[in-house]
C-alpha positions in Angstrom: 67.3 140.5 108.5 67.3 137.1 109.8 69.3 134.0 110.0 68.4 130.1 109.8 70.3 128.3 112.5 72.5 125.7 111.5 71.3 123.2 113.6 68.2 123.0 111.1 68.3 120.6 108.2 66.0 120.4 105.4 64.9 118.2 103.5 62.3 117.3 100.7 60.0 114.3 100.8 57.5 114.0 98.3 57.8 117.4 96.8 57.1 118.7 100.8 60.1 120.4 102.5 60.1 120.1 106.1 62.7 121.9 108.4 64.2 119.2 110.9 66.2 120.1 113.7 69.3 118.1 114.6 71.0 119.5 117.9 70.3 121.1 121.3 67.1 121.7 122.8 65.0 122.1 119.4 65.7 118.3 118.3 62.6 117.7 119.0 60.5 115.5 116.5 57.9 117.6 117.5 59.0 120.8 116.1 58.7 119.4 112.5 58.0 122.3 110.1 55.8 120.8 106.7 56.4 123.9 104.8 53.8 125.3 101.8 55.3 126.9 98.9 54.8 130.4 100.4 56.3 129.5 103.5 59.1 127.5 101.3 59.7 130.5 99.6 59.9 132.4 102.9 62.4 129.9 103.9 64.9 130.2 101.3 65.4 134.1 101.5 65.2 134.6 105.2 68.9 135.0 105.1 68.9 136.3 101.8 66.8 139.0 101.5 64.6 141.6 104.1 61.0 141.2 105.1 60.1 144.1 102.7 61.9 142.3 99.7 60.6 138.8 100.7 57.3 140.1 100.5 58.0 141.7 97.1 58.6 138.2 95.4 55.8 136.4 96.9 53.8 139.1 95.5 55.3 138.6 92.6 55.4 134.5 92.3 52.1 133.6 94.2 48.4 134.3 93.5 47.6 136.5 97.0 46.9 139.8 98.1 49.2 142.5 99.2 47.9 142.5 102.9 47.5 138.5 103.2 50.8 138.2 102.1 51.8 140.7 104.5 50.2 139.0 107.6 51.2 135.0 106.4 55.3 136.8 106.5 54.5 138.1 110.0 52.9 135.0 110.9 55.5 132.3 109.6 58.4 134.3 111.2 56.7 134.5 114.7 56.6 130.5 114.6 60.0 130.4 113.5 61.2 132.6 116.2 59.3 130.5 118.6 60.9 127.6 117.5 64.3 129.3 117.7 64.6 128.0 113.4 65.8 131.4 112.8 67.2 134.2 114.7 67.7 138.0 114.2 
């Protein structure tokens, strides 16, 4: 499991949601996350749900393929760990 850190904000522009850090060392302007829908949906069960059951509902709610879905999860959460948006 993961969690968001609290020093991320989002908010939705435009029908876009974007991740915005406020505090510490990742307010940065330039670690701005535009999020997709997948990546959306990623987002608002990180803390929620596992890996296993996140990739179980975009399965279930997106048009993609088991093993794409599978790599974009793996993917998405790298960046986010990089960022330090999340944490385990």
């Amino acid at each position: 499991m993961y969690r968001r850190n609290e020093d991320i904000v989002t908010r939705k522009i435009a029908g876009e949601l974007f991740l915005v850090p406020i505090r510490g060392k990742i307010a940065d302007m330039q670690r701005i996350f535009t999020l997709n829908p997948v990546a959306e949906y990623i987002w608002q069960e990180i803390d929620k749900q596992n890996l296993h059951e996140i990739r179980e509902g975009i399965l279930a709610r997106f048009d993609v393929e088991e093993e794409r879905a599978g790599a974009d999860i793996g993917e998405f959460i790298a960046e986010l760990l990089e960022a330090q948006f999340i944490r385990e």
